[in-house]
N, C-alpha and C positions, 0 to 999 in steps of 0.2 A: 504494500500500500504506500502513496506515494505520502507524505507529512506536508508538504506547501501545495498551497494554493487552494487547498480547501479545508472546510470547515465540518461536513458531513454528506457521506454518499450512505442512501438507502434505495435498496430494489426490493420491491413488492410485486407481488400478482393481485392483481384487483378487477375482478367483471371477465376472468379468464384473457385479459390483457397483462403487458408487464409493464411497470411504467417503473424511472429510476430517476433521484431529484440529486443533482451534483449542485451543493452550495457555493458557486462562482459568484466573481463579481463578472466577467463576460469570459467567451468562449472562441477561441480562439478556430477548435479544432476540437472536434467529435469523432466517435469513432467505436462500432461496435461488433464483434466478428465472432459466427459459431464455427472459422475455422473453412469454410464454404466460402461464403457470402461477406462484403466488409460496407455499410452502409456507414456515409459522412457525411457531416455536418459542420458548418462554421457561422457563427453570427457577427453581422457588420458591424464595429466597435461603432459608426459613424451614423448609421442611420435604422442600426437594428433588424438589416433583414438578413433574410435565413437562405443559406446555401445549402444542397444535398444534391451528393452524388452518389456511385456506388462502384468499389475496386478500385478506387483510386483513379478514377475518371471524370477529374473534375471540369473537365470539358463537355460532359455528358450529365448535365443534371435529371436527377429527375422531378418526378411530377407526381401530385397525389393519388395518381391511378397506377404509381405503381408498387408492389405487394413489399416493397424494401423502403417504402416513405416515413420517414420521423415525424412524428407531432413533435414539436416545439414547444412552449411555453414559456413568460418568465414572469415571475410573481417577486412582491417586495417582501420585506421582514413580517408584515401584518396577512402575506396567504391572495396578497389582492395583485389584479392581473399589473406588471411593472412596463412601462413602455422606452423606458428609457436605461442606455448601461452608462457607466457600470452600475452593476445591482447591489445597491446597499444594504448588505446581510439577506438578500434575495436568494435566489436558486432556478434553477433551470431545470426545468420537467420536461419530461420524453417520454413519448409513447412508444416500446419497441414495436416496431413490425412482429407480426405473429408467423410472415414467411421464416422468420430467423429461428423459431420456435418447431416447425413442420418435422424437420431431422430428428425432433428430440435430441440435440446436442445435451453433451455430457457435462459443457459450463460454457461458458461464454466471456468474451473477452471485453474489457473497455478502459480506452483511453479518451482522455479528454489535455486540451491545452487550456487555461487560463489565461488569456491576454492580461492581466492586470496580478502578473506575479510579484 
């Protein structure tokens, strides 16, 4: 586990979904792999929007019709939707894809980067 740049990582199952909350102040760099598959993510320090691609083809984004798409989120210290980074004791929620799930993978891997280390 890495000690900087964050404050607490929790992965749940919820609704037969997986969601995981990394307490960033912004994201530099996402990243989540059963070993298969490696869906990523980055958010604009500048205007807050969200990049996703998949295998490192970040030339090839995708789109929410397809089965490797991240939900996003990013909420303030108080739980309430945050619109602006960096997030002041916020955290950033993610919906995994459930195609990452299909394998039954034995764990799964995640990295993330912190722009505001």
């Amino acid at each position: 586990m890495v000690s900087f740049g964050i404050s607490q990582t929790v992965i749940e199952r919820t609704h037969g979904t997986w969601s995981l909350q990394l307490h960033l102040k912004g994201l530099e760099n996402f990243k989540v792999s059963n070993d298969k598959v490696t869906p990523h993510s980055a958010v604009s320090s500048q205007d807050g929007n969200v990049r996703l691609w998949k295998d490192g083809k970040e030339d090839s984004p995708l789109d929410s019709k397809s089965p490797y798409w991240l939900e996003i989120r990013r909420f303030d210290h108080d739980g309430k939707q945050a619109a602006t980074i960096p997030l002041k004791d916020g955290y950033f929620e993610f919906q995994l894809p459930t195609a990452l799930f299909e394998d039954n993978p034995k764990s799964i891997t995640v990295n993330w980067i912190d722009f505001y280390r």
